[in-house]
C-alpha positions as CSV (number, residue, x, y, z in Angstrom):
1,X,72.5,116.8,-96.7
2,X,70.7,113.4,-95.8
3,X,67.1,112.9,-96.5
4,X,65.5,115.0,-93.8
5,X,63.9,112.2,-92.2
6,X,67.3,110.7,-91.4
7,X,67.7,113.9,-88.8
8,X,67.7,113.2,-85.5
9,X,65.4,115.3,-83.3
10,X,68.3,117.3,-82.4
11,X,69.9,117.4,-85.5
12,X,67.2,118.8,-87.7
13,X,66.7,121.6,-84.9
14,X,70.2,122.2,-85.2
15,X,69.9,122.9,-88.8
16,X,67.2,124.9,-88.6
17,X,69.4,127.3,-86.1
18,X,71.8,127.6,-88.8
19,X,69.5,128.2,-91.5
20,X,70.3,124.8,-93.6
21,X,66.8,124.1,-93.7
22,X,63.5,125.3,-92.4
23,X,60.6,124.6,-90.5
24,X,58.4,125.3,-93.4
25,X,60.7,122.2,-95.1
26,X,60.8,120.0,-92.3
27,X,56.9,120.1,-91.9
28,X,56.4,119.2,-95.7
29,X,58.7,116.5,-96.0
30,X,56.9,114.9,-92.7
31,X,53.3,115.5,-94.0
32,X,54.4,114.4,-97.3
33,X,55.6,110.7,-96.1
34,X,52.4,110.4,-94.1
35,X,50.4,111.0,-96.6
36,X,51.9,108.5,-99.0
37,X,53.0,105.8,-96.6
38,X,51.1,105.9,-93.8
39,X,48.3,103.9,-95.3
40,X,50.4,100.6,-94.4
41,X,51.6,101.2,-91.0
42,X,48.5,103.3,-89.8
43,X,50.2,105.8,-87.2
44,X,47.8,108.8,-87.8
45,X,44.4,108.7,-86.4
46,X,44.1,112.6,-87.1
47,X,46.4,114.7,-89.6
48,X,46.3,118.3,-88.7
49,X,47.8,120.0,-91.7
50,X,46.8,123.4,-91.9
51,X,47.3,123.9,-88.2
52,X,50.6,122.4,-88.6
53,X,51.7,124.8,-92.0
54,X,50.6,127.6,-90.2
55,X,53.0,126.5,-87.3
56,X,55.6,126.4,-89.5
57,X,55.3,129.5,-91.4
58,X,55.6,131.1,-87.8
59,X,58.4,128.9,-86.8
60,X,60.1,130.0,-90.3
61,X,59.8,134.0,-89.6
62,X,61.4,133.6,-86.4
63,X,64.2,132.3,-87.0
64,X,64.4,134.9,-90.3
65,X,63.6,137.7,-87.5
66,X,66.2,136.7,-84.7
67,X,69.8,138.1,-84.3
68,X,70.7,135.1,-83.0
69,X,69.0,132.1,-83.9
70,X,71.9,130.0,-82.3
71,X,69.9,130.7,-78.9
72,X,66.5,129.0,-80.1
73,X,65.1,126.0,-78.0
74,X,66.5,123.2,-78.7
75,X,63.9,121.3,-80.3
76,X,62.8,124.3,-82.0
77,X,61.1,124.0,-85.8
78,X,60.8,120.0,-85.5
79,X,57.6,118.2,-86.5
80,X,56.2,116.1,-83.5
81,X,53.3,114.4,-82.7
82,X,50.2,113.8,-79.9
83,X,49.0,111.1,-78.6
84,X,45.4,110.8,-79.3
85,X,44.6,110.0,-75.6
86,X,45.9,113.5,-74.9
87,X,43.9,116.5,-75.0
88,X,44.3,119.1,-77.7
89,X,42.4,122.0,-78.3
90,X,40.3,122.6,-80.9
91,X,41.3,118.9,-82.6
92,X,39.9,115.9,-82.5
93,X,40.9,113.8,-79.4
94,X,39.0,110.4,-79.9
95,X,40.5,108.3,-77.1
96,X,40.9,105.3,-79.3
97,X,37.0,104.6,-79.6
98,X,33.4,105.4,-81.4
99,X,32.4,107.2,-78.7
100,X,34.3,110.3,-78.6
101,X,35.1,110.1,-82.4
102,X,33.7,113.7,-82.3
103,X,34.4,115.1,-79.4
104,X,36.8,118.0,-79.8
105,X,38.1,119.8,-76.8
106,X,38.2,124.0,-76.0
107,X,42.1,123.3,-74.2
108,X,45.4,121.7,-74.2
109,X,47.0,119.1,-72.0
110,X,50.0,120.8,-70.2
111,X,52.5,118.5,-72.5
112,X,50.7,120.0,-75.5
113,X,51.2,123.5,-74.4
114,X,54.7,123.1,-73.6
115,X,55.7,120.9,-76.7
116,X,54.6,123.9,-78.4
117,X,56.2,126.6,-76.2
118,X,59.7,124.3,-77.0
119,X,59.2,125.2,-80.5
120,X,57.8,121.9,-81.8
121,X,55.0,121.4,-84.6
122,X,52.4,118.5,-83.8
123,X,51.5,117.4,-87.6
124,X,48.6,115.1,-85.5
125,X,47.2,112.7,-83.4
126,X,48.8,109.5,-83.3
127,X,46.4,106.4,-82.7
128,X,45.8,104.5,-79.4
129,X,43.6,101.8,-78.4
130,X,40.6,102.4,-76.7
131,X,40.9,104.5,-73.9
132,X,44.5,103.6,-73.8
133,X,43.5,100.5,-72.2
134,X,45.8,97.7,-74.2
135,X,49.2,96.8,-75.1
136,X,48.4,96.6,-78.9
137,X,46.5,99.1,-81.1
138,X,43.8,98.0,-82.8
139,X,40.5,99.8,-82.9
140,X,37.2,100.4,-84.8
141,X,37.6,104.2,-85.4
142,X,40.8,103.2,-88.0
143,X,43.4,100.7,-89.2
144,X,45.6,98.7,-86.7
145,X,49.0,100.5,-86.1
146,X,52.0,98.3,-87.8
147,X,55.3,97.9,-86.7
148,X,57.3,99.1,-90.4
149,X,59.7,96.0,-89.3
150,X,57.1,93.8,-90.2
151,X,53.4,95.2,-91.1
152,X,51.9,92.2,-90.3
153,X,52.6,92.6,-86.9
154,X,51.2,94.8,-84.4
155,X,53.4,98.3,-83.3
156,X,52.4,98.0,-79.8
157,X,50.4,100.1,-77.0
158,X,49.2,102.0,-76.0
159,X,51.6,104.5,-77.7
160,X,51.5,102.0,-81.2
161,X,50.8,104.7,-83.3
162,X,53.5,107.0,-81.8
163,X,55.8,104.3,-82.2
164,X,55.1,103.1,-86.1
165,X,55.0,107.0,-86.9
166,X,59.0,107.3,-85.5
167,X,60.2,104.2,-86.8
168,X,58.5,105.0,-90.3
169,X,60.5,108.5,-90.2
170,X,57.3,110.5,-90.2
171,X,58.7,112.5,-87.1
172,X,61.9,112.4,-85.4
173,X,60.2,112.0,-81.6
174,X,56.5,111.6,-80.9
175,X,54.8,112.0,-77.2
176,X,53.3,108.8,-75.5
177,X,52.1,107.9,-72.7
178,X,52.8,104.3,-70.4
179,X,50.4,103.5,-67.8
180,X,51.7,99.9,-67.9
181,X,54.1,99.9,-70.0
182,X,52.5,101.8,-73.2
183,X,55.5,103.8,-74.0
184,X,58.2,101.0,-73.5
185,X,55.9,98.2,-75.6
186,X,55.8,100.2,-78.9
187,X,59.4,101.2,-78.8
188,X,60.6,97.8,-78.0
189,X,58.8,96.2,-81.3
190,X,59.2,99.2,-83.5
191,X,62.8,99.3,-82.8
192,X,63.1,102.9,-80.6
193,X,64.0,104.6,-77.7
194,X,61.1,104.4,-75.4
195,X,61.7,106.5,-72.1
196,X,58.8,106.4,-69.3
197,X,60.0,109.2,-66.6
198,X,59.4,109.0,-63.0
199,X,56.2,109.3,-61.7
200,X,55.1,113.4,-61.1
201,X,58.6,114.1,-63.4
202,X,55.7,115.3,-66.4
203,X,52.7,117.3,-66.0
204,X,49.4,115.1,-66.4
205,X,47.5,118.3,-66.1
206,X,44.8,120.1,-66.5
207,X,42.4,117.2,-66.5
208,X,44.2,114.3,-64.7
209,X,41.1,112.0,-63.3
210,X,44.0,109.4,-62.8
211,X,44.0,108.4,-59.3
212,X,46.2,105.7,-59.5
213,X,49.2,107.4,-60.6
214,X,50.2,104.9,-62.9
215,X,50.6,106.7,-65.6
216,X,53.3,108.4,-67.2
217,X,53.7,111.4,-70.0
218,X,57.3,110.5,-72.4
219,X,59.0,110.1,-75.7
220,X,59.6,107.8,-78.6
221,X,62.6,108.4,-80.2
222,X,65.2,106.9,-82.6
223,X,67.6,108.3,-79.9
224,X,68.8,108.6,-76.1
225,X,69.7,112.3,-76.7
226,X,66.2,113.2,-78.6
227,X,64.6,111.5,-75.9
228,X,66.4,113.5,-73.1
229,X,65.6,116.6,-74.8
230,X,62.1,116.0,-74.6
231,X,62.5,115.2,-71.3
232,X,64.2,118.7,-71.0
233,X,61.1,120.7,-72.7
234,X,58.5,118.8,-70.6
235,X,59.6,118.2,-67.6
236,X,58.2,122.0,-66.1
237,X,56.3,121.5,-62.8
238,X,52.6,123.1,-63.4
239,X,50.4,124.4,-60.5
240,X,48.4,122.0,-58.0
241,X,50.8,118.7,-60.0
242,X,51.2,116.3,-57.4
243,X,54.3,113.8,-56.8
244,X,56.7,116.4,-57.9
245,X,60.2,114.6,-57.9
246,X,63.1,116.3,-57.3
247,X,64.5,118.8,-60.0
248,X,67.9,118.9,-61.3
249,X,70.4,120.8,-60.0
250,X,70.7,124.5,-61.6
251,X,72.7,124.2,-65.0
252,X,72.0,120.9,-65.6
253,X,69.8,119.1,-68.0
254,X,69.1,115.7,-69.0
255,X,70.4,116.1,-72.3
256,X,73.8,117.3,-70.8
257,X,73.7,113.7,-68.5
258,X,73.8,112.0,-72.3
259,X,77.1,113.0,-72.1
260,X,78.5,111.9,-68.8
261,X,80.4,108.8,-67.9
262,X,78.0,107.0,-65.9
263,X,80.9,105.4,-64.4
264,X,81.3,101.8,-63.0
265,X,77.3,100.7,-61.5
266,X,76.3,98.0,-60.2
267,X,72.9,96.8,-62.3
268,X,70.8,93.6,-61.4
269,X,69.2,91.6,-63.7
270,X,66.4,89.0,-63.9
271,X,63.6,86.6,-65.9
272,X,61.3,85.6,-63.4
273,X,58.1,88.1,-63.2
274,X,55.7,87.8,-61.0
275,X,53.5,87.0,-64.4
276,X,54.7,83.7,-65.4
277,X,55.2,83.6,-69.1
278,X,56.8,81.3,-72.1
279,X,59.7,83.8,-72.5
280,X,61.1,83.3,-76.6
281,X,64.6,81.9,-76.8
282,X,65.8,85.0,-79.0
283,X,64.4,87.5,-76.4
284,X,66.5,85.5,-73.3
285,X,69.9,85.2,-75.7
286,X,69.6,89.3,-76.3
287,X,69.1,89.8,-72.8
288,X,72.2,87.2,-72.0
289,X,73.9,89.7,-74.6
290,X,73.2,92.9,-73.0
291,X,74.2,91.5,-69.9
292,X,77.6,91.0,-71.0
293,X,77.8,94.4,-72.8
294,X,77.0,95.9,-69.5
295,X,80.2,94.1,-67.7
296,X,82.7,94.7,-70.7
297,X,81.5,98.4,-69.8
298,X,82.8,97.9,-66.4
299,X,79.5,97.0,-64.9
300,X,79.0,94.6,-61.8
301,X,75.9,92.7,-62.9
302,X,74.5,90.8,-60.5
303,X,71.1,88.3,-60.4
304,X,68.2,89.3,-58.3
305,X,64.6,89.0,-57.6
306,X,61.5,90.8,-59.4
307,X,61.0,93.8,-57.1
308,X,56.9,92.9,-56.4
309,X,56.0,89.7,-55.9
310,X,53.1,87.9,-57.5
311,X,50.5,88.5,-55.3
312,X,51.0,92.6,-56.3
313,X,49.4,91.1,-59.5
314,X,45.4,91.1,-58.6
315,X,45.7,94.3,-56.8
316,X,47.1,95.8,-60.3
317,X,44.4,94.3,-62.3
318,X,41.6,95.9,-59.8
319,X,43.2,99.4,-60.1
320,X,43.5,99.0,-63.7
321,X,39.7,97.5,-64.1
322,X,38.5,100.5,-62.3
323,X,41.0,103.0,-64.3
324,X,39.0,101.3,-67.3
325,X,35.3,102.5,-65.6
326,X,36.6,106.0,-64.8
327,X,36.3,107.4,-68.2
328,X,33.0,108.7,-68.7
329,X,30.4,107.1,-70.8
330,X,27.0,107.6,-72.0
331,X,25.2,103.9,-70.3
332,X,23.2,104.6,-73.8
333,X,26.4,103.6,-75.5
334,X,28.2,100.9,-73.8
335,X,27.3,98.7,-76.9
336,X,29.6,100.5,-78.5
337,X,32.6,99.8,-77.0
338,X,35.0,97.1,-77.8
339,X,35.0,93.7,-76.0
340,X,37.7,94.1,-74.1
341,X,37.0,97.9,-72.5
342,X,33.3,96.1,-72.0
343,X,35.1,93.5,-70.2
344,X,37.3,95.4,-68.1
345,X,33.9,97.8,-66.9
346,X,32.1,94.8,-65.9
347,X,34.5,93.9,-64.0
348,X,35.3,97.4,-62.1
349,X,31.4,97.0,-61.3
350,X,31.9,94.2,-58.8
351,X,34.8,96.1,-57.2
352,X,33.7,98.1,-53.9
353,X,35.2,101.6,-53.2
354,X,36.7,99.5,-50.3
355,X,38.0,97.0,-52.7
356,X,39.7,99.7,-55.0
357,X,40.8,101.9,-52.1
358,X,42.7,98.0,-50.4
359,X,44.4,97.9,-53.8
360,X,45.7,101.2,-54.3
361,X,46.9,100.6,-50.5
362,X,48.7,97.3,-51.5
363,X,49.7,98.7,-54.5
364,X,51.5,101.7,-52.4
365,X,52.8,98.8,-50.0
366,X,54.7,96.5,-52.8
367,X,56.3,99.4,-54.2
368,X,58.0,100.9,-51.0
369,X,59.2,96.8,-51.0
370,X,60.3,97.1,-54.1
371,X,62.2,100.1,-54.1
372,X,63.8,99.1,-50.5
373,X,64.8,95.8,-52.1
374,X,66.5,97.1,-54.7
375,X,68.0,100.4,-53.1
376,X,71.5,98.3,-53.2
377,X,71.5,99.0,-57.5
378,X,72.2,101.4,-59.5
379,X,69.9,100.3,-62.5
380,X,68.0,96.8,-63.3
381,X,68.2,95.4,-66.9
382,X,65.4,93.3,-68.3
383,X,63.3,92.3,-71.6
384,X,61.1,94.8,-72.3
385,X,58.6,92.2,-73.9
386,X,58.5,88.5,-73.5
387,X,57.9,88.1,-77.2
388,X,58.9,89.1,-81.0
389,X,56.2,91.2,-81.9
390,X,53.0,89.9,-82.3
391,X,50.9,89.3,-85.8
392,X,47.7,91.3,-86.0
393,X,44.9,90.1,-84.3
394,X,46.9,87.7,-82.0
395,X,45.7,89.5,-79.0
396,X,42.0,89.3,-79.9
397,X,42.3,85.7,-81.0
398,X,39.8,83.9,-83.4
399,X,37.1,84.4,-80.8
400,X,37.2,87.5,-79.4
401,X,37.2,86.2,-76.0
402,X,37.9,89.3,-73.8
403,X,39.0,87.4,-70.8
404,X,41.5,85.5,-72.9
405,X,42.7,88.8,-75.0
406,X,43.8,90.1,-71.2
407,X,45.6,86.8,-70.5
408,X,47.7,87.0,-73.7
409,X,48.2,91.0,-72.7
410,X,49.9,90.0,-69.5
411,X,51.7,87.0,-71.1
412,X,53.8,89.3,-73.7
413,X,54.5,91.9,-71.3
414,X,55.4,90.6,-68.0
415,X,58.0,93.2,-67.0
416,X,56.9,96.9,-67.4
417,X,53.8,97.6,-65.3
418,X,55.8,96.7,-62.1
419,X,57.4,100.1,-62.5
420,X,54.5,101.8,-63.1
421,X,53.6,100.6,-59.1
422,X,57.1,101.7,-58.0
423,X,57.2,105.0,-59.7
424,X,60.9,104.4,-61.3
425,X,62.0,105.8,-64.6
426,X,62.8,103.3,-67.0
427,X,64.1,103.2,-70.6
428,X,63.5,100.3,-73.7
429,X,66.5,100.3,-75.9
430,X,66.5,98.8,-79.3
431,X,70.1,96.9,-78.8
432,X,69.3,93.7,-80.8
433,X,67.5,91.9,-83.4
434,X,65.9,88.9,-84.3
435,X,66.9,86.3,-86.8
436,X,63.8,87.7,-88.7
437,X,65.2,90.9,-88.4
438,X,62.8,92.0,-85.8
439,X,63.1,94.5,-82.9
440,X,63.7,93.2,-79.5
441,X,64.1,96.0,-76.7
442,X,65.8,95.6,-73.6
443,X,64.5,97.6,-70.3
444,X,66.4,99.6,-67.8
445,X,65.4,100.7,-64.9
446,X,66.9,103.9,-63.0
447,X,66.6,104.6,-59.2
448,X,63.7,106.7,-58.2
449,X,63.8,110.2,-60.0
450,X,66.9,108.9,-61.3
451,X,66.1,109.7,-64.9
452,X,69.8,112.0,-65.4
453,X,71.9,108.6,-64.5
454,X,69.5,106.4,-66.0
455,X,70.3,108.6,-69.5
456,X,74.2,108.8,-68.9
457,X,73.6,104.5,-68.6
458,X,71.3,104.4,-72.0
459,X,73.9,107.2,-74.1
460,X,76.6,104.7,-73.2
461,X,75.4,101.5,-74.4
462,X,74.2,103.6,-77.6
463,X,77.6,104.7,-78.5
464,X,79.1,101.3,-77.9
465,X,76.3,99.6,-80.0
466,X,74.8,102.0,-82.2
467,X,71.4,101.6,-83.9
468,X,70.7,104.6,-85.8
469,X,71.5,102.8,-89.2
470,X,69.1,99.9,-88.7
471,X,66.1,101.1,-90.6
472,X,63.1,98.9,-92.0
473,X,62.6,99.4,-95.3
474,X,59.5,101.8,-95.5
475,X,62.1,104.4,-94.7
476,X,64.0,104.6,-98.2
477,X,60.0,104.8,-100.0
């Protein structure tokens, strides 16, 4: 057998259900790796060992008790991890900052609960920025998360430490979260599958205070069908969600759409975002490339606009100011906060309620255009990011200048938070690299709560150009 951590999600489930390995094994080899490698890519704010051995011991005995072990979930006995934005009973849940480095909750998120009701083992909290808030991770409660591609170079966010701990091989799928594209970001310079669902298609509950509904609950995998089984596991309406989008039809599951022709679609394309940016030459030429891999497919690929226009932009900014303000903090303790989450409060305190309620409203306004305008496609193909992944501290800058960090946020990632105003399920795929050997994602889009075709479109461009082999060298240590 391969190294464990050369299992896919699937895979190592798989062999658990016939016995070839166990849990107890799986969970060992993972917690092993972290401990000796995740010192250079910094994926792990919290490492919850014990809890997750005990997990595993259970996990073991039942598949030594069952008569039939070929029924178990289908992620069941696979070593996963949480997003340290997301709540978790009885473990640290830090949000990224000093302030609630000791805050340790009495419940679970919903994801949490049924991640572990799918037969998964959370081996810890993966690290986030400050209350989520950025596209990179870098923080003063730990080291910045890497991408293993390049460890001088930032993994991403808001989901970076998801992302370096999948593309280091320290678990096979990892739960994010993309409020503007925190998901997508990670896997796109880590080299994954980054998959943010339709809005309402994942539970935010029990404690959702997010009133924009920009945010999204996903996967990072190395893989469209790991991904879709997550999808499959999560995707369980809870009491009082809102925004609930249509469920599949009986007998189907998103895993299942992995392997369906998608079938001749008709996919628009384009460059201009409302954010004007310096797009890098290497990104453009892999996004000419996809382009022409979706029409020897049989795809009708055709040029169109960006679905909100630019003036959607300050209307975005003041929801996601105020998103910023709405965590709570003791005004003792604003000091303590990092420039940039200082920054974005002060300016959600010039914002009226009648400001923030007009943006939401606009918000709610592009997105019905947007969705309208494109209701002729089948899928939209994009860069993910504008740029190869970004050295450490490039965000920040030599200053520190909070105002300017923002700027340079928006310049690298131009494309994803327009879908987190339309709702739309989209997907990052890791289809190309650079001449540095860096990972450069490209983004698809799917109809609204049209995550099933969306897959069938992702599985078929992974079978024609696979990437499971392209691993950065921290995964043969």
């Amino acid at each position: 057998m391969a190294d464990l951590h050369d299992l896919s999600a699937l895979d190592a489930a798989a062999a658990v259900r016939r016995r070839d390995v166990s849990p107890v094994e799986l969970v060992e080899h993972a917690l092993d790796r972290i401990a000796r490698l995740d010192p250079q890519v910094g994926a792990f704010v919290t490492v919850t060992d014990e809890a997750a051995r005990q997990q595993a011991k259970l996990a073991e005995r039942t598949v030594t008790d069952t008569d039939d072990p070929a029924g178990l979930p289908p992620l069941f006995g696979v070593p996963t991890a949480i997003k340290d934005l997301n709540v978790t009973a009885g473990t640290a849940t830090k949000l990224g900052s000093r302030i609630f480095a000791d805050w340790i909750p009495d419940f679970d998120d919903n994801i949490v609960t049924l991640l572990r009701a799918a037969g998964t083992i959370s081996v810890g909290k993966t690290a986030t920025p400050e209350f989520g808030l950025p596209c990179y991770t870098e923080t003063d409660i730990g080291p910045p998360a890497r991408t293993p591609w390049d460890t001088g170079r930032s993994a991403g966010g808001s989901s970076g430490g998801a992302g370096a701990a999948v593309a280091s091989g320290f678990v096979a799928v990892a739960q994010g979260s993309d409020g503007g594209g925190s998901i997508r970001i990670p896997a796109s310079v880590c080299g994954l599958v980054g998959l943010k669902p339709s809005r309402g298609r994942v539970s935010r509950g029990p404690l959702d205070i997010d009133s924009s509904r920009l945010s999204v609950l996903g996967p990072l995998t190395r893989t469209v069908r790991d991904a879709a089984a997550f999808l499959d596991a999560v995707a369980v309406p809870q009491p009082g969600d809102p925004d609930r989008p249509p469920a599949l039809p009986t007998g189907e599951t998103f895993l299942g759409w992995c392997e369906r022709d998608p079938g001749p679609l008709r996919i628009g394309r384009f460059l201009d975002s409302p954010i004007q940016t310096e797009l890098d030459p290497q990104v453009r030429d892999a996004w000419e490339r996809a382009t022409a891999l979706l029409a020897s497919l049989g795809h009708e690929v055709v040029d169109v606009a960006a679905p909100v226009p630019p003036e959607a932009i300050p209307a975005f900014e003041t929801v996601w100011a105020v998103s910023a303000a709405g965590v709570p903090v003791d005004p003792a303790r604003t000091g303590e906060l990092r420039a940039l989450t200082r920054h974005l409060r002060e300016r959600a305190a010039a914002i009226s309620g009648t400001q923030y309620a007009a943006a939401l409203g606009m918000l709610n306004v592009y997105a019905r255009r947007g969705i309208a305008a494109s209701a002729h496609l089948d899928a939209v193909l994009t860069p993910t990011v504008a740029m190869l992944p970004r050295p450490i501290g490039w965000f920040t800058g030599d200053d520190g200048d909070p105002a300017a960090d923002f700027e340079r946020q928006k310049q690298f990632t131009p494309y994803t938070a327009m879908y987190n105003t339309t709702g739309q399920p989209a997907i990052s795929l890791p289809l190309y690299q650079s001449a540095e050997g860096l990972p450069i994602g490209m983004m698809l889009v799917g109809r609204p709560a049209g995550e099933a075709p969306l897959l069938a479109l992702a599985a078929q461009l992974e079978r024609t150009l696979p990437w499971l082999d392209r691993r950065p060298a921290i995964w043969s240590e």
